[in-house]
Structure formats: C-alpha cells, structure tokens
C-alpha positions in Angstrom: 0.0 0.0 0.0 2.5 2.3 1.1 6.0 2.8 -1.1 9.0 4.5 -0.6 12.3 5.4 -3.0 14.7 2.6 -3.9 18.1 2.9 -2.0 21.1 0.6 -2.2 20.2 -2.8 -0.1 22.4 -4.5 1.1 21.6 -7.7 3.1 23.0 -7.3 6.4 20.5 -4.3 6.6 17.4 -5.8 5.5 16.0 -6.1 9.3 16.6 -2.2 9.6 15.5 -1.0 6.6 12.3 -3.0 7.7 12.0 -1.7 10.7 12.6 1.7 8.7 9.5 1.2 6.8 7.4 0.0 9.7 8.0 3.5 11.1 6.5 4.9 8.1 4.0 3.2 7.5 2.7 3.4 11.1 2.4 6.8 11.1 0.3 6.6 8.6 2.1 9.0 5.5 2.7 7.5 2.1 6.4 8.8 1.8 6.2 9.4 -1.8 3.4 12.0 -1.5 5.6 13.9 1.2 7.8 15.0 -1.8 6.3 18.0 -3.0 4.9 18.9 0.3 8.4 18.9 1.3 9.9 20.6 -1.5 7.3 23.8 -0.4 8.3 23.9 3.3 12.2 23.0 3.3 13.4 25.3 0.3 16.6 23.5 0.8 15.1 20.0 -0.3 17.0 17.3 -2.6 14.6 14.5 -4.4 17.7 12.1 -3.6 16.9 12.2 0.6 15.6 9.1 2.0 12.2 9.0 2.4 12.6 8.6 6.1 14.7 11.7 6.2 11.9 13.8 4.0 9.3 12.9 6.8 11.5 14.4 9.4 11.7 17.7 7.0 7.9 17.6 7.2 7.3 17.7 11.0 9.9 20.1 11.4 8.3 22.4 9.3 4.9 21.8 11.1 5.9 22.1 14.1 7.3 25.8 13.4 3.6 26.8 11.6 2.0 25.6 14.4 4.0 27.5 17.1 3.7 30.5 14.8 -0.2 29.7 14.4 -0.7 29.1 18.1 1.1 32.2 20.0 0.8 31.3 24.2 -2.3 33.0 25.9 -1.8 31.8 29.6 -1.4 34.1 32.4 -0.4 33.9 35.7 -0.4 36.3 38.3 -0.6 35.8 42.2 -2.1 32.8 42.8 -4.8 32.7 39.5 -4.1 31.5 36.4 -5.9 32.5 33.0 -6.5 30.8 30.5 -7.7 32.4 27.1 -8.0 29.0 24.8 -10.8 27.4 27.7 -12.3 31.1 28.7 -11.0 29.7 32.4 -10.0 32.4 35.5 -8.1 29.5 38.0 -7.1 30.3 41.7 -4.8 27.8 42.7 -6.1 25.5 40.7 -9.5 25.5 41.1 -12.3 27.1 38.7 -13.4 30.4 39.7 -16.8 31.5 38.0 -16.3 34.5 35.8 -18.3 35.7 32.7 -17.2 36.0 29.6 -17.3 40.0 29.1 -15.7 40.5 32.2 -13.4 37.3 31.3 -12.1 38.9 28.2 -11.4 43.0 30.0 -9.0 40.8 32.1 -7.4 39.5 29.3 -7.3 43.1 27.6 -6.1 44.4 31.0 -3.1 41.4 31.3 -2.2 41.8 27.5 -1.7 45.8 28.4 0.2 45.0 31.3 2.5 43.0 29.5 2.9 45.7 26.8 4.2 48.1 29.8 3.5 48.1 33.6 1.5 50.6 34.4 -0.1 51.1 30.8 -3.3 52.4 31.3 -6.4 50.3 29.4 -9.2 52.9 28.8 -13.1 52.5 28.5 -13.8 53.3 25.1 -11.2 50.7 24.3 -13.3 48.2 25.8 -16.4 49.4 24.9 -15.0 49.3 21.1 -14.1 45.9 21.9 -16.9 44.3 23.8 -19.8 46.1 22.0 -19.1 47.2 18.2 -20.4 50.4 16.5 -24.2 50.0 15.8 -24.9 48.3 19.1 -26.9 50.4 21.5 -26.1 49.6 25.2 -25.5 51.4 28.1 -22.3 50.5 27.9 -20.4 52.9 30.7 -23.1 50.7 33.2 -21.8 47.7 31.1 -18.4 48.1 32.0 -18.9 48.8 35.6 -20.3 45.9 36.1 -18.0 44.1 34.1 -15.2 45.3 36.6 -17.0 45.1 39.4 -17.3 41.2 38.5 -13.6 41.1 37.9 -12.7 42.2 41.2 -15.2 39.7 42.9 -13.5 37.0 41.5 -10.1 38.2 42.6 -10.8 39.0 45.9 -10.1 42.8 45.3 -11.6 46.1 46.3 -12.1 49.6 44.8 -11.0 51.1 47.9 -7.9 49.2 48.2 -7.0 47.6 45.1 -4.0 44.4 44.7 -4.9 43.8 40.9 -7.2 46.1 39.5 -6.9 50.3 39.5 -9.5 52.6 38.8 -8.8 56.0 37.2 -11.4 58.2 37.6 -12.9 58.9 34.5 -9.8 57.7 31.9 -9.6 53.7 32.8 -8.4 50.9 34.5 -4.9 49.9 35.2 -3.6 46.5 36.3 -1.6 46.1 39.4 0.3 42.8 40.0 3.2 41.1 38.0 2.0 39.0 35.0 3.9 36.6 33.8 2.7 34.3 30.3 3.0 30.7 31.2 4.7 29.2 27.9 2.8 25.9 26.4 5.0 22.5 26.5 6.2 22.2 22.8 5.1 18.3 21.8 8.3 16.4 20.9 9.2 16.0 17.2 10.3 12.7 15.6 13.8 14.3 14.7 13.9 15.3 18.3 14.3 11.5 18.8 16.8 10.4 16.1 20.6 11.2 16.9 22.3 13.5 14.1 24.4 11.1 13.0 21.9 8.5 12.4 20.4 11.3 10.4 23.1 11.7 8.2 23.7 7.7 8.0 20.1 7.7 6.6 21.0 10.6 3.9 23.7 8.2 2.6 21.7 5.4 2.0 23.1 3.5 5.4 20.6 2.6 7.8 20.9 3.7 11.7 22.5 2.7 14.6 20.5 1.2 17.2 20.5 3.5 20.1 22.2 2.1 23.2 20.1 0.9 25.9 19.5 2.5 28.9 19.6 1.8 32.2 16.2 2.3 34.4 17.8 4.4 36.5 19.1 7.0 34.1 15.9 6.4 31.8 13.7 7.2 34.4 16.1 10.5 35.3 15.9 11.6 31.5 12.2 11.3 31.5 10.8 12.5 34.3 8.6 15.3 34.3 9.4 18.9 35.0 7.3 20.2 37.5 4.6 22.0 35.8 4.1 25.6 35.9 0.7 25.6 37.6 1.3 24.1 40.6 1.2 26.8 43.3 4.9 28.7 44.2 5.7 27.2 48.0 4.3 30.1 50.9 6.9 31.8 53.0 4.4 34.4 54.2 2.8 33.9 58.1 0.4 36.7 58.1 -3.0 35.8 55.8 -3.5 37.8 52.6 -7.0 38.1 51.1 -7.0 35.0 48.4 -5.7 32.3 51.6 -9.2 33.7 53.6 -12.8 32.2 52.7 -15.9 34.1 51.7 -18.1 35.0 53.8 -21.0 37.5 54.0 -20.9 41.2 54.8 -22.9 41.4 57.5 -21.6 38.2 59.3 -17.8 39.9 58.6 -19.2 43.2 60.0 -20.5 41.8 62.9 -18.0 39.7 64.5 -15.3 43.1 64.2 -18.1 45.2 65.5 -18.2 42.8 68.8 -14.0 42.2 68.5 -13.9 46.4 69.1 -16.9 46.3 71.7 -14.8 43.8 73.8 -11.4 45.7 73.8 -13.6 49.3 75.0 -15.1 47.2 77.7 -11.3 46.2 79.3 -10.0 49.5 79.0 -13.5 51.1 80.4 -14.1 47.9 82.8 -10.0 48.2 84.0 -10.7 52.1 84.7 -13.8 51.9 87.0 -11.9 49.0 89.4 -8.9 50.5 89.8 -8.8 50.1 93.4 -9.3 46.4 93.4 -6.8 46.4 90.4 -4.2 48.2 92.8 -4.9 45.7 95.5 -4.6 42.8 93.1 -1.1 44.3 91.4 0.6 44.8 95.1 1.7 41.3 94.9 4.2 41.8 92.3 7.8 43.6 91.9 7.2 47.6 91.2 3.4 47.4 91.4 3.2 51.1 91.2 4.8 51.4 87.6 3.2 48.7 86.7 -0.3 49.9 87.9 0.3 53.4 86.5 1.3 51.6 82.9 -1.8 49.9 82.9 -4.1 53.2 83.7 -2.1 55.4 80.8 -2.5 52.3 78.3 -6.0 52.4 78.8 -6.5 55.4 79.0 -4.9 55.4 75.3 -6.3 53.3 74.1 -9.7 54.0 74.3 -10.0 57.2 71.4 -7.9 54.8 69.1 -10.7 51.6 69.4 -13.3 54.2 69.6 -11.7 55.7 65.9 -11.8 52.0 65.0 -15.0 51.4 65.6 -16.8 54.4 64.3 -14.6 53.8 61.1 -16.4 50.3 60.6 -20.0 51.7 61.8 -19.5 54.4 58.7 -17.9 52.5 56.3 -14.9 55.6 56.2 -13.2 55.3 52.9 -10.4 53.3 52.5 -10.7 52.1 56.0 -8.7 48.5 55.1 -5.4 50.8 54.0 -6.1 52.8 57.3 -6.6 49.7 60.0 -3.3 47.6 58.3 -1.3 50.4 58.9 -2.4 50.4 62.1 -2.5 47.3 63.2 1.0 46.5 64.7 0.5 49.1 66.9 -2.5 47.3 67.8 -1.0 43.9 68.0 1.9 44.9 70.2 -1.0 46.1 73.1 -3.7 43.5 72.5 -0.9 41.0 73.0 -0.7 42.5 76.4 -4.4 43.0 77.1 -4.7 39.6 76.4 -3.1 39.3 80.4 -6.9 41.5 81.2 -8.6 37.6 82.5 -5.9 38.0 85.1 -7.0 40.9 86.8 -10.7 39.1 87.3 -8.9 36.4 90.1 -11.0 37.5 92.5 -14.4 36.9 91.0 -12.9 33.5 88.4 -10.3 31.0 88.9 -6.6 30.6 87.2 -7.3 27.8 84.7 -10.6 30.4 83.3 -8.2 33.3 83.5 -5.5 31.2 81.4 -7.9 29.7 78.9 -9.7 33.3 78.4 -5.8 34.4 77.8 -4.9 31.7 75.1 -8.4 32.5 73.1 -7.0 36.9 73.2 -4.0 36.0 71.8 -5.4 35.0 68.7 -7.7 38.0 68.7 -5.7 40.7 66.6 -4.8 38.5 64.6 -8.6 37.3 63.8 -9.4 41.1 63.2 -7.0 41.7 60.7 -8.6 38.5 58.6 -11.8 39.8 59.2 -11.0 43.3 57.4 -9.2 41.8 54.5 -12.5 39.7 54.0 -14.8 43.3 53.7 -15.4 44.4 57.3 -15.5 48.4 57.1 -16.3 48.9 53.8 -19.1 49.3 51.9 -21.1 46.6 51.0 -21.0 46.5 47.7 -16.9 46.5 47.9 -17.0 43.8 50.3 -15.6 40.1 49.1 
C-alpha cells in the first residue's frame, strides 16, 4: 500500500531497513506523496533524501507553523491563572466562576500589562471591543459591572485595590506582576533520532541502534518537570485576602463590631476598678509602675478603638489601608491586654483566667482576617 524510493540494499541491513519502513508506515504517510509537500516547506530539499529523512523535514516544518499559528495565551499572576483557549480564570487550581465579558477586559487588562507596567487600558477601548459600532447599550453601566465582577472573582476592592486600578474617568490599570505561562512544545520525531543517524540515513546507510538504557538514568531523562501551575511554596505567616474564605458582609461586620466592643469594655471595665486592680497588682515587683502603665495604656487606648470602631460603623473610605497600617501598633498592646482575665482572680479561677488568655492572643490577629474579608467597607466593595 504504502511505497518508498529505492536505495542501495544490502543484506545485512534488511532487518533495519524493515523496521525503517514499519516506522513509516505506522504513522500513517505514504512517503512518496511527502515529496512535494516537502519541497514547499524546506526550500533547501534534494529529491535524492531518503524517504525517512523527508518525513522528518515535514514535522519540522509543522511544528514551526504551528507554534507560529498558536502564539501562548496563559497568564499567571498571584495565585490565579488564566487561560484564554478554555475562557477559564483559575485560583490555585481551582475554577473560579467568571463571565465571559468581564473574562475577556482581564485579558485586555493582562495583554496591556504585558505591553508596559503601568499602561493604562481605557473605557472606550473596551467598549470598542466588547460592543461594536451600531450596538446600542449602556455601555459605561456595562463596563462597571464588568469590573465590578472582575474584582469579585479576585478577591479585590475599589477602595484598596492588589490587581485592579480605577482611574477616575480615563480607565483601569492592572496592578500585580504578570507573567505568560509558555505551552509545552510536543516532541518531534527528529527530536528523537541522533544526528548522526540522520546523516547515515541521507547516505543510504541505515541507523544505529540507540544504546540501551539503564532504568535508573531512563527514568532520570524522562521525568517530568514540574509543571508551571502548581502553586509557588508560601513563605508568608500573616494571611493575605486570596488564603481567607468568603463569607457574608454582614456576618464579617458583625463579628469586628463585637471584637472592638470587647477591647472598650477592658479598657472602660479596667478604669472603673482601679482600686481592686491596685490591690490585686501589690503582689508583684514595682506594682506602682506597673499599675500606672496599665491606667495610661487604657486610657490610650480607648479614642484609638473608639476611631476604629466608628470607622467600621461608617464605612470611612479606605478604611482596610487605614486599619493595616495600624495594626501592629494594635497587635503589640492587645498582646498585652490579652493578660486583662488575670486581673478578674478575684471573682474566676486561674485555669478560666489562662484559657480566656490563650483565646485573646489570637484575637488581633482574627481582626486583621476579618477586614481583609470586607469588614469596614461598603457593602457593595465587600468580598
């Protein structure tokens, strides 16, 4: 069915050459027909190459068109992936639901990135895009939306954004490092052949057998290389906003409503028992400064929980920047307040007063999660 060119035989290569044409005729390509195919794509092509050597011409040449055809449209940036051949937005893996307008501003906003950082993409650009001339939409309520949906599936706020900037009236800008993940390249049958097999098989002799492996290396020269998408290795302690769940507002806004309430009520509770406080204290080395610490910290510290909490009540603008910045100022004293159970040994035991202790050490650190997952903002800019 299949025929190739007549070369010289000679008889202690009949096996090869058989094994030669088996290769051809598996992958199903009559090697005479590759001629003129061949002689488009390799401008360098003889009519005297083996027919085996002509086939390897042809994938070559391909495997370059299809590269060319194919450019790479994967993105990655933080811990989501996307993925313009599938229409897919990925967080570590896993699907995250996003439209298809809004799908394709993110890739307009990646592909700008990657032109320049900082390049700014504006709205009639993606209005020109997403609705061509004729269609009659409100499209400056289109492309709010749009965004807005964008930055629910990130994780990100208007207020504070990581990924996606809003310039008043011009555009949008994109934030974090992009990098294009590059597609695996499918190995080429000349890929496998040594060159000097290659040029055996120009002259007519057939190739040498490869030499055999052992497992050991085999299994070294084929492993896989770890693939792109799995998630870079966290160094980081403190929680950022796509390692937190999603929750609702109110729920969010509650629980750091109650968190403030609890910290005015030690400093306010501490100030109205001083003199049992003083009594309590005299037991320990330098009672006094220690006594007098404890009145000035709370005294302190009341206006700042007292800004804090009107902050979230109000929804003040850009109230996450605001509370991150100050909240190692806050950590480093509601560590110490977390001692406030001890000061109650007269009305509870020590194992209460130490269990109470090990839950307040936590507590900061549960307020900052709680912001980064919408408390204090508005609603509608709330994960």
């Amino acid at each position: 069915m299949f025929r190739t060119l007549p070369f010289r035989r000679r008889p202690r290569n009949a096996r090869r050459i058989t094994r030669e044409r088996m290769i051809l005729t598996a992958q199903g390509t009559p090697a005479v027909g590759l001629l003129p195919i061949c002689h488009l794509f390799r401008p360098g092509f003889s009519p005297n190459l083996h027919p085996l050597r002509c086939r390897l011409h042809l994938s070559k040449a391909m495997a370059d068109m299809k590269s060319d055809l194919r450019p790479d449209r994967r993105y990655r940036f933080g811990v989501f992936e996307a993925d313009a051949a599938t229409g897919e937005l990925r967080r570590q893996g896993m699907r995250v639901k996003l439209n298809a307008q809004p799908f394709q501003i993110l890739l307009m906003l990646l592909d700008r990135y990657l032109d320049g950082p900082g390049q700014l993409l504006t709205r009639d650009e993606i209005s020109r895009v997403l609705w061509p001339e004729g269609t009659f939409v409100d499209y400056e309520h289109g492309v709010n939306s749009a965004i807005n949906r964008i930055r629910e599936a990130l994780g990100d706020t208007a207020g504070s954004p990581r990924f996606v900037e809003t310039l008043a009236r011009r555009g949008y800008r994109f934030l974090a490092p992009v990098e294009r993940i590059a597609e695996r390249i499918p190995e080429r049958i000349s890929d496998r052949i040594p060159e000097r097999n290659l040029a055996r098989i120009d002259s007519g002799q057939a190739p040498q057998p490869a030499p055999i492996e052992s497992p050991a290396s085999a299994s070294s020269d084929h492993a896989e290389p770890p693939s792109l998408s799995d998630p870079q290795p966290r160094t980081r302690i403190l929680a950022m906003p796509e390692d937190l769940p999603r929750a609702s507002f109110p729920v969010v806004q509650t629980f750091f409503i109650l968190f403030q309430l609890m910290y005015l009520g030690f400093y306010v509770g501490t100030l109205a028992n001083l003199a049992e406080i003083d009594g309590l204290l005299s037991l320990l080395p330098n009672s006094t400064t220690v006594f007098h610490l404890l009145i000035v910290c709370a005294a302190t510290l009341i206006p700042a929980r007292a800004f804090v909490l009107c902050a979230a009540l109000f929804h003040a603008p850009g109230f996450r920047g605001k509370f991150l910045r100050l909240w190692p100022f806050l950590l480093v004293f509601d560590e110490l307040w977390s001692l406030s159970p001890f000061l109650l040994l007269h009305h509870i035991n020590f194992g209460l007063a130490l269990a109470c202790t090990t839950l307040l050490v936590y507590s900061p650190f549960a307020q900052r999660s709680l912001v980064l997952m919408g408390a204090g903002n508005a609603p509608s800019e709330a994960r």
